[in-house]
C-alpha positions in Angstrom: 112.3 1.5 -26.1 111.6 5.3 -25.1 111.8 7.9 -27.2 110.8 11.6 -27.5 110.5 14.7 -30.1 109.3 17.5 -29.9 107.5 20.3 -32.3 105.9 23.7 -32.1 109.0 25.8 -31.7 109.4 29.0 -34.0 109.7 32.5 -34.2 107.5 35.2 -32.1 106.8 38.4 -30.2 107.1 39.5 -27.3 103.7 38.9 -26.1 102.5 36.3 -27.9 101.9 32.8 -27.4 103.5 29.2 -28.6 102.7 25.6 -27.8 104.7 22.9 -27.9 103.9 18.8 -28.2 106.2 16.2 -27.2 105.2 13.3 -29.1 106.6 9.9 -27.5 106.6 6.3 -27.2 107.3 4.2 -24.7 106.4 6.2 -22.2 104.3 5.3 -19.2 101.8 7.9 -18.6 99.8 6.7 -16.1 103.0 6.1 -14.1 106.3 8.1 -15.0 107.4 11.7 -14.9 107.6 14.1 -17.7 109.1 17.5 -17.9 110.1 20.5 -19.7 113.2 22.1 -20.5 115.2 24.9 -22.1 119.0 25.8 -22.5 120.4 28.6 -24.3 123.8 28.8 -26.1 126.7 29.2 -23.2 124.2 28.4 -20.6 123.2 25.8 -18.1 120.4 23.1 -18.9 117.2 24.4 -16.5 113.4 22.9 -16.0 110.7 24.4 -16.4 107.9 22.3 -15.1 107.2 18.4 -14.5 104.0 16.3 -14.0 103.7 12.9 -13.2 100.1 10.8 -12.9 101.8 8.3 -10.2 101.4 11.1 -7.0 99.7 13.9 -9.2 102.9 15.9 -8.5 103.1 19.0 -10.7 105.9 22.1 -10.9 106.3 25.2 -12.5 109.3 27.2 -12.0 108.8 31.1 -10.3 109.5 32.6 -13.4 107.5 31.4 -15.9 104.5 30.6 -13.4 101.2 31.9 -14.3 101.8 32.1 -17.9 103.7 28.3 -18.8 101.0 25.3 -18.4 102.3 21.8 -18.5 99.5 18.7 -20.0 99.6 15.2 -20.8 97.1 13.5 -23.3 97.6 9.9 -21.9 95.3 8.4 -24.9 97.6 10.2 -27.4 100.8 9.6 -25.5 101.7 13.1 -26.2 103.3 15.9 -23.7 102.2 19.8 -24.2 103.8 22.6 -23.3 101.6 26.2 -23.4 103.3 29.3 -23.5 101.8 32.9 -23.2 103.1 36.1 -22.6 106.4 35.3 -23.9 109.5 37.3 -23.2 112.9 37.5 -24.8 114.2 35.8 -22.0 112.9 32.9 -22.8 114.5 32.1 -25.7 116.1 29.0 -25.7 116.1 25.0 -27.1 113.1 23.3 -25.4 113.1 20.1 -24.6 110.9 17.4 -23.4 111.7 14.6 -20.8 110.8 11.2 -19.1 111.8 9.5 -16.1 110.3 6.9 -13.8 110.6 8.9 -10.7 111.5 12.0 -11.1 109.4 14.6 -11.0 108.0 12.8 -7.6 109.3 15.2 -4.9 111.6 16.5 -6.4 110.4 19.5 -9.4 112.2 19.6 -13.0 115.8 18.7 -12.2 117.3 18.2 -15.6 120.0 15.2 -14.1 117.6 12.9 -12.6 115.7 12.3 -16.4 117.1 9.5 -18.4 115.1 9.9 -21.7 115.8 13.3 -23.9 114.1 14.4 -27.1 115.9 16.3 -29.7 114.8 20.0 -29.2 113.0 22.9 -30.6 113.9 26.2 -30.8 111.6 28.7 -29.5 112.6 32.5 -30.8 111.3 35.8 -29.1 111.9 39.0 -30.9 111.2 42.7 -29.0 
């Protein structure tokens, strides 16, 4: 059985800085792909960035590049998500996601991930 949750979300400036941990089980990190997420209210599901150890791929979307930095901890099973310099922009639900293959080629396309955690809401005031 997979399964996924996420934690770190809150409330912050503009400026500042959050990180998030996917804690999971049943995930194979030496040989699936997992990703980040975020969707605000009205608007379409979009990735942020996706790793996997099978090809060493690794994405991160144009507009968060540079200051959004994707990490596993294969010994803790555990998914990480930092974020600095955070804008009101990017406030959203985050979400963490698995897949066998999908990161492989292919960047943080939220349709080809079968396994979904819950959500946390990161907050950016100006």
């Amino acid at each position: 059985e997979v399964q996924l949750a996420e934690s770190g979300g809150g409330l912050v400036q503009a400026g500042g800085s959050l990180r998030l941990t996917c804690a999971t089980a049943g995930v194979k990190f030496d040989d699936w792909s997992v990703g980040w997420f975020r969707q605000a209210p009205g608007k379409e599901r979009e990735g942020i960035a996706c790793t996997s150890s099978r090809d060493g791929s690794y994405y991160v979307i144009d507009p968060v590049k540079g200051r959004f930095t994707i990490s596993t901890d294969n010994a803790k099973l555990t998914l990480s998500l930092q974020m600095n310099d955070l804008r009101p922009e990017d406030t959203a639900v985050y979400y963490c996601a698995a897949d066998p293959w999908a990161c492989t080629g292919a960047g943080p396309v939220p349709r080809h991930y079968d396994y979904w955690g819950q959500g946390t809401q990161v907050t950016v005031s100006s």
